[in-house]
Structures are given as C-alpha cells and as structure tokens.
PAVEX-742899 format. One record per residue: y, x, z of N, C-alpha, C in turn; residue number from 1; residue in one letter. Coordinates in steps of 0.05 Angstrom, whole numbers, plus 5000, padded with zeros to 4 digits. Atoms other than C-alpha are relative to their C-alpha. Example, Ala and Ser with C-alpha at 12.3 -4.5 7.8 and 13.67 -1.06 7.14 Angstrom:
REM residues 2
[[4976; 5018; 5000]; [4910; 5246; 5156]; [5024; 5018; 5000]; 1; a]
[[4976; 4984; 4999]; [4979; 5273; 5143]; [5022; 4985; 5014]; 2; s]
***
This chain:
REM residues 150
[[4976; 5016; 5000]; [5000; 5000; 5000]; [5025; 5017; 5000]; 1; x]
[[4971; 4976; 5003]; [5054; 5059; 5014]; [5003; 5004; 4971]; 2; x]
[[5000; 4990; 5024]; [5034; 5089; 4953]; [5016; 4973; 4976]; 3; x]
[[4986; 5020; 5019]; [5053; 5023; 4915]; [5023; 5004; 5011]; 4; x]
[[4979; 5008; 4997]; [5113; 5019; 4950]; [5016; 5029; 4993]; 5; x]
[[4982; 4977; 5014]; [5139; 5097; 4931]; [5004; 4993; 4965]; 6; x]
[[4984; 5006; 5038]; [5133; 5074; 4854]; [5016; 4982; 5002]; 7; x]
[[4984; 5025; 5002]; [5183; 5015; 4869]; [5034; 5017; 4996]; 8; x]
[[4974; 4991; 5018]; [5241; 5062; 4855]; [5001; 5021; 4984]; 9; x]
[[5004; 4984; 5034]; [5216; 5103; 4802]; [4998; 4974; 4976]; 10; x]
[[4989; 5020; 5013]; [5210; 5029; 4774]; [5019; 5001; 4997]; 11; x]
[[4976; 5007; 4995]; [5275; 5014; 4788]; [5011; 5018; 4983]; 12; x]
[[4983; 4983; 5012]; [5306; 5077; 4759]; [4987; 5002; 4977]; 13; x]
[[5010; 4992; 5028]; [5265; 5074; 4698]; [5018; 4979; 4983]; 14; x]
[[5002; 5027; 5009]; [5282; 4993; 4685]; [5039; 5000; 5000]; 15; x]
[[4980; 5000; 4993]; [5357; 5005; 4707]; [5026; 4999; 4979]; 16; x]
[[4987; 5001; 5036]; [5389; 5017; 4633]; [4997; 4973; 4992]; 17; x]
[[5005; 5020; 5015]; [5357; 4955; 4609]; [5013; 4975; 5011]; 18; x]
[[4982; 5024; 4985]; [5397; 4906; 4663]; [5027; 5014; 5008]; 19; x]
[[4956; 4996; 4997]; [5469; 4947; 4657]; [5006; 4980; 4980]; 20; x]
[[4986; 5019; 5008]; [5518; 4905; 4631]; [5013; 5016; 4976]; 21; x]
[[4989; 4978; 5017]; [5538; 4944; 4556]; [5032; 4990; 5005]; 22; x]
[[4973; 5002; 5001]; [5605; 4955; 4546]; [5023; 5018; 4972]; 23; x]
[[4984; 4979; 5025]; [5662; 4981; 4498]; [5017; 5015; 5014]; 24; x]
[[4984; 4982; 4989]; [5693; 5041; 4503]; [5032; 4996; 4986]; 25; x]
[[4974; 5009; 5012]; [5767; 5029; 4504]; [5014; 5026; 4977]; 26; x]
[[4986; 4979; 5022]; [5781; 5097; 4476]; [4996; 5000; 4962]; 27; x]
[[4999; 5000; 5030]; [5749; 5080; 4411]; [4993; 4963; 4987]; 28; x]
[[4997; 5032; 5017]; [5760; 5003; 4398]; [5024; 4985; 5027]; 29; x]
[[4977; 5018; 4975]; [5813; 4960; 4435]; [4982; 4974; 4996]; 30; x]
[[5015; 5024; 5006]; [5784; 4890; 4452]; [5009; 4989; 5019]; 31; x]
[[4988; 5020; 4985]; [5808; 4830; 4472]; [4978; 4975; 5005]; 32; x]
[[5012; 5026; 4999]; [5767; 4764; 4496]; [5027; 4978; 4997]; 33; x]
[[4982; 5012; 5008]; [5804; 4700; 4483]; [5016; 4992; 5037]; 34; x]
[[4998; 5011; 4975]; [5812; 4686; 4558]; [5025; 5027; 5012]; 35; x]
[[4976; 4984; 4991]; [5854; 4757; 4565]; [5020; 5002; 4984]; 36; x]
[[4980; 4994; 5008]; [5905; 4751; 4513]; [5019; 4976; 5022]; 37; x]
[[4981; 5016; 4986]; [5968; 4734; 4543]; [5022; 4997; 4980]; 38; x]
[[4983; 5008; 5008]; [6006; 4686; 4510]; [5031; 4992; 5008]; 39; x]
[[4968; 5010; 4991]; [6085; 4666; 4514]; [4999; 4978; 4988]; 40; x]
[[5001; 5031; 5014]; [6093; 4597; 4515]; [5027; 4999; 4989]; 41; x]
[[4978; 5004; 5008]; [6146; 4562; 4470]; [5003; 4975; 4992]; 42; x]
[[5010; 5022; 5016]; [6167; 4503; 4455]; [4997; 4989; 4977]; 43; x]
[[5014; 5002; 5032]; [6156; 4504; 4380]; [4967; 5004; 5003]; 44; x]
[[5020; 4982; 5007]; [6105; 4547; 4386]; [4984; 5029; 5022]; 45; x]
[[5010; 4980; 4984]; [6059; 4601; 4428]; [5001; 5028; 4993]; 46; x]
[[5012; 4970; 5008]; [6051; 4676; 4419]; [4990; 5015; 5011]; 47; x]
[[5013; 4983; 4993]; [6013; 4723; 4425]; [5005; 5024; 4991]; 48; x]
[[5008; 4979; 5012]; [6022; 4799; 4398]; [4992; 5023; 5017]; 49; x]
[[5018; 4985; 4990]; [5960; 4833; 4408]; [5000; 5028; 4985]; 50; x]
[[5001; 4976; 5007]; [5970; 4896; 4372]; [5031; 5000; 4991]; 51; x]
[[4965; 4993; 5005]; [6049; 4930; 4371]; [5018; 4988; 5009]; 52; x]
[[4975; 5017; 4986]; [6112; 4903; 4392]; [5021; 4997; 4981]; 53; x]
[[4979; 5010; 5024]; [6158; 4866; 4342]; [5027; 5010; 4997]; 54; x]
[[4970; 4993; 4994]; [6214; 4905; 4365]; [5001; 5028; 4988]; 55; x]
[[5004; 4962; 5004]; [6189; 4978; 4345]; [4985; 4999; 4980]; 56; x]
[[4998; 4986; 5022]; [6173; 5013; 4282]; [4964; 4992; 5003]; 57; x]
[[5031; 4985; 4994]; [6089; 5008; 4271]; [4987; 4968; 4992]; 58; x]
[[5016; 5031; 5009]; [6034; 4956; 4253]; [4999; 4986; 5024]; 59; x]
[[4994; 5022; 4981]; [6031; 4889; 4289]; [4986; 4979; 4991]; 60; x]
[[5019; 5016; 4995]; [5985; 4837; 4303]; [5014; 4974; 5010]; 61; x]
[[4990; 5017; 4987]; [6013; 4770; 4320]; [4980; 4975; 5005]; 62; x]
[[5008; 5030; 4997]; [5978; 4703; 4340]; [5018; 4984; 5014]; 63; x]
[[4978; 5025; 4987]; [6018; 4643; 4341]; [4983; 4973; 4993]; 64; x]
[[5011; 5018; 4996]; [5996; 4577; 4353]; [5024; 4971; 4999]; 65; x]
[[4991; 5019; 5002]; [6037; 4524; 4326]; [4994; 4971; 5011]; 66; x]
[[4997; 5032; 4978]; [6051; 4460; 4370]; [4992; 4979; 4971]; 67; x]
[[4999; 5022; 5018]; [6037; 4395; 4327]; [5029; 4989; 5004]; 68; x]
[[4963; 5016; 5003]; [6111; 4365; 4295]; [5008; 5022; 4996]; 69; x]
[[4983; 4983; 5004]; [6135; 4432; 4292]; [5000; 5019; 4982]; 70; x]
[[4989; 4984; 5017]; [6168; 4484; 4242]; [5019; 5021; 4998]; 71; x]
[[4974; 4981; 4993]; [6205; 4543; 4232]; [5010; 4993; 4974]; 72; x]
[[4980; 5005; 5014]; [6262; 4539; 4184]; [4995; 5016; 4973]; 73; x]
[[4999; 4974; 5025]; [6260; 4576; 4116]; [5013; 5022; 5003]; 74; x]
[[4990; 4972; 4993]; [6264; 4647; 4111]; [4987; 5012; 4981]; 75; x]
[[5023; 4975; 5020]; [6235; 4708; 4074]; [4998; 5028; 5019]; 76; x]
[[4998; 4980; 4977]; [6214; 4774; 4113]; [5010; 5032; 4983]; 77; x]
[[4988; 4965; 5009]; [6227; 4857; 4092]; [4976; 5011; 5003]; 78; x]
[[5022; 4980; 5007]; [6161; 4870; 4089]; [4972; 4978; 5000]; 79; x]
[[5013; 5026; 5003]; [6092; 4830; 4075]; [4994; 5001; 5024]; 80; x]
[[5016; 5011; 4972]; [6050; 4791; 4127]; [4984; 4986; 4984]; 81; x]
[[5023; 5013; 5002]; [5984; 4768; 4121]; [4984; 4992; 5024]; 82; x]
[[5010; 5031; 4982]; [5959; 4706; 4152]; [4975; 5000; 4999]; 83; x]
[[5028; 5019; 4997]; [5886; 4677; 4170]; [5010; 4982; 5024]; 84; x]
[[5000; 5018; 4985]; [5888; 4614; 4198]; [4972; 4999; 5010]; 85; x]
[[5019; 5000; 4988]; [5844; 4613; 4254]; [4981; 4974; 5004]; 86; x]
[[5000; 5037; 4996]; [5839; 4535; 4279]; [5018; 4989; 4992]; 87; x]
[[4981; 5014; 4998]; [5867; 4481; 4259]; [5005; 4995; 4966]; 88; x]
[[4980; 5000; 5030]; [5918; 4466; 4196]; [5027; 5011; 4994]; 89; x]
[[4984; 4981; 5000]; [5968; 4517; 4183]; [5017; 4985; 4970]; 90; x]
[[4983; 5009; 5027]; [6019; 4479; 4130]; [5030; 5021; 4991]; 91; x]
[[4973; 4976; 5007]; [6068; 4521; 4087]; [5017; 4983; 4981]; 92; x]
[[4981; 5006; 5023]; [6129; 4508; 4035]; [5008; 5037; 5000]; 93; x]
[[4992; 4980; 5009]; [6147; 4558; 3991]; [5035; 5000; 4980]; 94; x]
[[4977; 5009; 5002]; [6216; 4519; 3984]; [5019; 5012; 5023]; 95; x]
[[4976; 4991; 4980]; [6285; 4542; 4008]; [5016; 4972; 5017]; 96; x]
[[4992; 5027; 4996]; [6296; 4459; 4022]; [4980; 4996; 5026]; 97; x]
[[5011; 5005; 4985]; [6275; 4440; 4087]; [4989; 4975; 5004]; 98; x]
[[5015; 5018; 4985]; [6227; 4387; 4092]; [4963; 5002; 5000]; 99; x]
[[5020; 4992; 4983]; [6162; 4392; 4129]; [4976; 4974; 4991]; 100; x]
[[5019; 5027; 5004]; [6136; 4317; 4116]; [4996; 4996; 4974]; 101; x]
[[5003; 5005; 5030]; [6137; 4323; 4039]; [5002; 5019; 4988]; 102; x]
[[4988; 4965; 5019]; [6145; 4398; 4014]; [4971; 5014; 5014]; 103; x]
[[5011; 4978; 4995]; [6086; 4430; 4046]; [4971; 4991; 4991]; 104; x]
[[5028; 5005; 5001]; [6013; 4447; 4037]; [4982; 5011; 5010]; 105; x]
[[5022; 5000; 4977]; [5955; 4440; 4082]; [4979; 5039; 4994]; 106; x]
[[5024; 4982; 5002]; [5916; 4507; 4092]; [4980; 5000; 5021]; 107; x]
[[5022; 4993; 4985]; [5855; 4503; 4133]; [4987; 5019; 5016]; 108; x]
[[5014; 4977; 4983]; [5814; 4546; 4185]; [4987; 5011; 4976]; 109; x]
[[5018; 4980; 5026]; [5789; 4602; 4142]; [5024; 5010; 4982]; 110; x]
[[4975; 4991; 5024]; [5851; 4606; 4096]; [5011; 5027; 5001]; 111; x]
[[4989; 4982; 5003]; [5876; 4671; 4078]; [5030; 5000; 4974]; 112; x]
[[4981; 4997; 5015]; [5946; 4687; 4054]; [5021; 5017; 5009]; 113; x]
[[4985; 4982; 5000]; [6005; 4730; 4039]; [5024; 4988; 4999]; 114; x]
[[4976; 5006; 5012]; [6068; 4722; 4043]; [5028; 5033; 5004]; 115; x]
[[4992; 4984; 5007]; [6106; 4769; 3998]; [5024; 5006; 5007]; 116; x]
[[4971; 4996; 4986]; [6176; 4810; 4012]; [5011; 4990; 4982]; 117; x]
[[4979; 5017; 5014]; [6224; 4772; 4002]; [5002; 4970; 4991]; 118; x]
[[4994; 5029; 5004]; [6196; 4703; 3991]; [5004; 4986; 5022]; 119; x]
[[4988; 5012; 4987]; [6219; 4651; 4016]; [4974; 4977; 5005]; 120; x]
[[5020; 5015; 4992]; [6172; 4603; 4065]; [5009; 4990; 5032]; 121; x]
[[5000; 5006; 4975]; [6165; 4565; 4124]; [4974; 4981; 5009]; 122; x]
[[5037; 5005; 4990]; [6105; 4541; 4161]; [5003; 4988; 5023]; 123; x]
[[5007; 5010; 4979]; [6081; 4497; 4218]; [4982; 4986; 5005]; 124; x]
[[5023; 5010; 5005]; [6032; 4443; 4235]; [5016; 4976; 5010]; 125; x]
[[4993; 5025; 4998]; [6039; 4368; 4225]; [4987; 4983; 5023]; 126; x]
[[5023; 5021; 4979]; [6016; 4315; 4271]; [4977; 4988; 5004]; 127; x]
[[5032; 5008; 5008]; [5967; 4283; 4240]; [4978; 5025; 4998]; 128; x]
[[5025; 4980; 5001]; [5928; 4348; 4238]; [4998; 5011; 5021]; 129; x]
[[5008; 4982; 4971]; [5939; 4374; 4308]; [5012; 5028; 5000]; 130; x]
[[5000; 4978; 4996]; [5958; 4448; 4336]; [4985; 5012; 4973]; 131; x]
[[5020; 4977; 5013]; [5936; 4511; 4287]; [5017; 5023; 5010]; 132; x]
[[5004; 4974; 4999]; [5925; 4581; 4304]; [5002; 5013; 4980]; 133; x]
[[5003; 4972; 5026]; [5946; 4642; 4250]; [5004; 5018; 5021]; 134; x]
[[4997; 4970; 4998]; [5934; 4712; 4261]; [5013; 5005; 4976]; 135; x]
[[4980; 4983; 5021]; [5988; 4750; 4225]; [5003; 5032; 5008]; 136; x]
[[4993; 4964; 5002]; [5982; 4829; 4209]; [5033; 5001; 4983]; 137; x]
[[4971; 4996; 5011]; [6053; 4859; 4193]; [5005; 5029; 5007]; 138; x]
[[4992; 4975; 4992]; [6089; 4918; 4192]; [5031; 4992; 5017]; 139; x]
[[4984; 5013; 4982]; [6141; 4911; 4255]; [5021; 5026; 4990]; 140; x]
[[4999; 5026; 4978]; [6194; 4906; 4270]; [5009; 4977; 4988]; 141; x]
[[4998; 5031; 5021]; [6194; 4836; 4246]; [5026; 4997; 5003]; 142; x]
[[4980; 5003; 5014]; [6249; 4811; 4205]; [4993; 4973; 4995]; 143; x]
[[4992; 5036; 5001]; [6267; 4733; 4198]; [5026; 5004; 4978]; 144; x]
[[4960; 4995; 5021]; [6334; 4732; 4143]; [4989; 4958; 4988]; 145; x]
[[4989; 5027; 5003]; [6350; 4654; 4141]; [5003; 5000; 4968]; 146; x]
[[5004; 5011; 5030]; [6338; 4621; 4071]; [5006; 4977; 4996]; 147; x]
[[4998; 5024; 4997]; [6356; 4551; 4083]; [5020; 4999; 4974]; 148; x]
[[4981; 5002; 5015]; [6393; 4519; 4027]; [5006; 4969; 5004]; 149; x]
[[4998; 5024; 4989]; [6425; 4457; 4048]; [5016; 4978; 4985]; 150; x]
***
C-alpha cells in the first residue's frame, strides 16, 4: 500500500501538463476576449479602439457599435479605412445629402468594405434592423473633414 501511495506524485507530475490551463504569450500575439475590451459609451454610438490611439501617428483598430436611429453626418477621411461588419446591419450612403431613411444601403454581418480617401460617406444603423458592430482598420490619427451639402 505505501508503495502505491509513493507513485501518486510521480502520477501527478507526469499528468500535470495535460490539466494546465494553455495560454498566449502576450509578447508574441495581443488578445483580447469580448468581455475585456473596454468600451466608451456614447450616445450615437460605442467605441472601442483596440489597437493604437486615434490621436497618434500608427495603425488603428477601431470597433464601434452603432445605436439603432443613429448616424454620423457625411464626411470623407485622409487616408483609407476598412470595415467588416461584425453583427448586425451596418447601412452606408455614399451621398454628400443627408438622409439616412432613403439614401443608404444595408450591409450585413460578414460585409467587407472600403472606404476610399477622400470619399465621401456616412454610416449608421436603422431601427428596423437593430444595433451593428464594425471593426474598422485605419491608419491614425483619424481624420473626419465634414462633407455635408445642404
């Protein structure tokens, strides 16, 4: 009976790899779960930027989460951005005329798109479709230049 009981932690230290918990090394991948990004609420709209800071020179990662009813205004940016809509319905116009209820068009979870320097767009999510989520890569520091033509 001893004898069984001396192999009980040469078990243990054999078996001990196979019930750690893996993990990533931060030095060579950054990683976020959805539960640690920290968003800024707004009331249009949420954000998130998980990679860079919109204020300084360098690539940038944004997630925003458009409220239902809401829109940002027409504009064009100084450098591209590319979108995936995550959830939801992410609606655009590619008009300098602001209207939201008759000028735009539905893109879906999954959608990928660009929007080039200099055009002019504006984006949000309607009611009838609910909240959507885009991730937007960019090169910071983000630029907004008002396009509205009234």
């Amino acid at each position: 009976m001893s004898r069984k009981l001396l192999l009980i932690p040469a078990f243990l230290a054999a078996t001990a790899p196979a019930f750690a918990q893996p993990s990533v090394d931060p030095k060579s991948t950054m990683a976020l779960k959805p539960d640690e990004i920290q968003w800024t609420k707004g009331e249009r709209n949420d954000q998130a930027w998980v990679v860079g800071d919109p204020k300084q020179k360098g690539p940038c990662l944004q997630l925003i989460r458009w409220k239902a009813g809401n829109f940002s205004r027409p504009h064009y940016h100084e450098s591209p951005r590319y979108a995936v809509v995550l959830s939801g319905t992410w609606w655009l116009s590619t008009s300098n005329v602001y209207d939201p209820m008759n000028n735009t068009v539905a893109f879906p979870a999954g959608s990928v798109l660009t929007n080039l320097v200099g055009g002019v767009h504006y984006d949000g999510a309607k009611h009838e479709t609910g909240d959507a989520v885009v991730a937007i890569w960019m090169d910071c520091p983000l630029t907004g230049v008002p396009a509205e033509k009234k």
